[in-house]
C-alpha positions, 0 to 999 in steps of 0.5 A, spaced: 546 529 503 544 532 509 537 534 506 537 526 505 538 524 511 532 528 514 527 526 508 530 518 511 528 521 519 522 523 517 520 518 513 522 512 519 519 516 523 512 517 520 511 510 519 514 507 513 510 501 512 502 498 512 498 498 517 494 492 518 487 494 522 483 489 525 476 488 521 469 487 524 470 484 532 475 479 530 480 479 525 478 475 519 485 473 515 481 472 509 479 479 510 484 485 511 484 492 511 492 495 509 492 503 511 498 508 508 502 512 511 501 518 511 506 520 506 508 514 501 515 514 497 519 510 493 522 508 500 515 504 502 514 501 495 519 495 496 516 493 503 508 495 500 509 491 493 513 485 499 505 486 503 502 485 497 505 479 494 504 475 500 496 476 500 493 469 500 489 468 494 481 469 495 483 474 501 478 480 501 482 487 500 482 494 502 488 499 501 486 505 505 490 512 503 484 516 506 489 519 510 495 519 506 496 526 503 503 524 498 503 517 494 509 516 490 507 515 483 512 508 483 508 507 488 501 508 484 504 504 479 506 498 484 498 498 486 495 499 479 500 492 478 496 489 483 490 492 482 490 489 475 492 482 478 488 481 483 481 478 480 486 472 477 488 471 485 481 471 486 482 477 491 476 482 492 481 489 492 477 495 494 482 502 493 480 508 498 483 514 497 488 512 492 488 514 484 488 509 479 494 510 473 497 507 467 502 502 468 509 504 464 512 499 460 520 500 463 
């Protein structure tokens, strides 16, 4: 119980969600460049797939985990979900730093 607190502390304390950088000179909303933390539980997953989902369809994507050093495969799969759903919402996704796998059926 103890240990779990800790990982939860850390976790608060690192950052447990995305980033959103400003892209070019002006912050286009049609164009968005999301940064992982640096390290991606199953903890984050809930608040990444909620950031996802509420991406406007036609929005130009970069989901940077250049500086991410631990990603959570629940994580993974939530991302190659979107992945694979993107081109039909009309979203160019570009994934930097983050390894694809195969979606589980659950």
């Amino acid at each position: 119980v103890l240990g779990f607190f800790f990982i939860l502390k850390d976790n608060a304390k690192a950052g447990s969600h995305l980033r959103r950088d400003a892209v070019g000179d002006a912050e286009d909303p049609s164009h968005v460049h999301l940064r992982l933390p640096e390290h991606v539980s199953f903890l984050n997953k809930a608040s990444i797939v909620t950031t996802l989902e509420q991406l406007p369809a036609g929005s130009r994507v970069i989901l940077d985990g250049t500086h991410t050093t631990v990603i959570d495969h629940d994580v993974l799969e939530a991302v190659e979900a979107f992945r694979q759903a993107a081109p039909a919402r009309g979203i160019d996704l570009e994934l930097r730093g983050i390894r694809q796998v195969t979606v589980g059926a659950h």
